[in-house]
C-alpha positions in Angstrom: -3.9 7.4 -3.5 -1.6 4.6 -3.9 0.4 3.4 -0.6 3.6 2.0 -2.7 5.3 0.2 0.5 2.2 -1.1 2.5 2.6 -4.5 3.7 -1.6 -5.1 2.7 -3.0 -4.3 -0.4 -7.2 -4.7 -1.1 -8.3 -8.3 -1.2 -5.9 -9.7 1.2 -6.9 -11.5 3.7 -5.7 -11.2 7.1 -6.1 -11.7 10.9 -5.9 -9.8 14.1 -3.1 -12.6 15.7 -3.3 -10.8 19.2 -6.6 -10.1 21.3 -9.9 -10.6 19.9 -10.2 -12.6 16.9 -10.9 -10.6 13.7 -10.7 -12.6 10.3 -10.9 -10.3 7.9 -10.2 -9.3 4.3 -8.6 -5.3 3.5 -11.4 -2.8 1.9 -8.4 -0.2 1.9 -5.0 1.1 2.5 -4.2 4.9 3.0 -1.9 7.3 4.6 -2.4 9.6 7.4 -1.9 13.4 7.3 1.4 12.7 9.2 2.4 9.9 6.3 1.4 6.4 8.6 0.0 3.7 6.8 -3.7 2.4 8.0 -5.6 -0.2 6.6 -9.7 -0.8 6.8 -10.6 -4.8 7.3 -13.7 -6.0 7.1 -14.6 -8.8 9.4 -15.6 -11.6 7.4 -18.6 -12.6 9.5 -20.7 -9.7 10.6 -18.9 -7.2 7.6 -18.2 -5.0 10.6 -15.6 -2.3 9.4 -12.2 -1.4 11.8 -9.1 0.9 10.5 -5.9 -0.9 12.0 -2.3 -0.1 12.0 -0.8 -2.5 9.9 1.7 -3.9 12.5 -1.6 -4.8 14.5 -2.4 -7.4 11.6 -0.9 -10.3 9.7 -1.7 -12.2 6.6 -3.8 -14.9 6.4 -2.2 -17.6 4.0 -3.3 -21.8 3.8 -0.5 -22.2 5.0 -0.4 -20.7 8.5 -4.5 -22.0 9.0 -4.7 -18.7 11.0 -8.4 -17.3 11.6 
């Protein structure tokens, strides 16, 4: 399934900007039973694999050097 209004889509790259770090790029996007958007990052180093919410992320650009 297609999530039309997800702020991530597969291939981004992103980063956990609060607690642990987690550089990561998104494996998937989905929607929950209940319609809530979730997203599956895979942390760059290790490949470990963690669904997040997508407010609990934010895109990793040159620009913002954030990892």
């Amino acid at each position: 399934m297609i999530v039309n209004n997800a702020k991530f889509k597969i291939g981004d790259k992103a980063y956990k900007p609060k607690g642990y770090k987690f550089p990561c790029t998104i494996v998937s996007v989905f929607e929950t039973v209940k319609g809530e958007v979730r997203v599956v990052a895979e942390m760059d180093d290790y490949g470990l694999l963690h669904i997040f919410n997508e407010n609990q992320l934010d895109h990793y650009t040159t620009e913002n050097n954030k990892y």
